[in-house]
N, C-alpha and C positions, 0 to 999 in steps of 0.2 A: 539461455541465460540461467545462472544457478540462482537458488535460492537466494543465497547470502548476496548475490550481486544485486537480484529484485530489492532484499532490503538494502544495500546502502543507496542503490536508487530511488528509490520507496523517502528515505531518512532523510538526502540531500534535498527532494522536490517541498520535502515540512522544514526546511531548513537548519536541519542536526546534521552531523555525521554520525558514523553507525560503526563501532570494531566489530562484531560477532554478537555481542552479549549486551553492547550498553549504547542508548542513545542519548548523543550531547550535543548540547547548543551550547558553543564557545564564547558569545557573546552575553551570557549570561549565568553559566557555570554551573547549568542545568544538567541533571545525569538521570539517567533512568535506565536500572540494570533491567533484562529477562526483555527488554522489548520485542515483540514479535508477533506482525500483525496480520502472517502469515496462521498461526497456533491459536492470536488471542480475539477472541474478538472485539473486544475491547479497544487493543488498539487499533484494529484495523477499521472498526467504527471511527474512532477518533481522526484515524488517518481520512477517512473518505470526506470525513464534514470539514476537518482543515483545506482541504484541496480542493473542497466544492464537489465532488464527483460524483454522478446522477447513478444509481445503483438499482435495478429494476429486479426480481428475483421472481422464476415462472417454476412452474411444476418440475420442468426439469433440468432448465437453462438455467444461467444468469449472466446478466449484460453488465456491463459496468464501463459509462463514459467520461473520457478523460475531455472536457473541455475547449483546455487550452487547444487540444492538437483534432478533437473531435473523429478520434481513435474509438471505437467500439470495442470491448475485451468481453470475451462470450468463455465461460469455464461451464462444463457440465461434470456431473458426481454423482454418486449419487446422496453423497453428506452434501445436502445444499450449502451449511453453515462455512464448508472447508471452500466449496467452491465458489461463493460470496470473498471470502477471504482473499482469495486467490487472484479473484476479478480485481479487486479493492487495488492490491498489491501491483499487481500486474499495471495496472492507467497508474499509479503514483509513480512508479518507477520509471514510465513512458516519460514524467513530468521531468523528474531530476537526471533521465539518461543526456536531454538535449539542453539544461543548465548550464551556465558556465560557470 
């Protein structure tokens, strides 16, 4: 899966849609350009604490569970911060790929 695809999967499981650059909730007419929780960690903190998802970081792992589907997502790096992100990304996207 590409990146961009992780995010609009990532966007649909927080209930936005996502074009490249800007994430919106329609229902509310909510916009928010540069999102990218992949880059930011910011968002991708945000993302983890909306979704609930249990996010464990070891010397040189990191685990990050999704839940709903109780999918393990294990990224190693050696920038831990990129592959926390990554985990984050990866279980939100798991959430909104099986959405309707």
């Amino acid at each position: 899966m590409t990146d961009t695809e992780l995010l609009e999967f990532a966007a649909k499981a927080g209930g936005y849609s996502f074009d490249g650059d800007t994430l919106r909730n329609n229902n509310t007419e909510f916009e928010y350009s540069g999102w990218n929780p992949l880059e930011d960690d910011g968002d991708a903190f945000r993302l983890a604490v909306s979704l609930g998802l249990t996010v464990v970081v070891e010397t040189d792992m990191v685990f990050c569970r999704n839940q709903r589907s109780d999918k393990v997502f294990r990224e190693q790096s050696k920038d831990r911060c990129a592959s926390t992100r990554k985990a984050i990304v990866r279980a939100a996207a798991e959430i909104g790929k099986v959405m309707k």
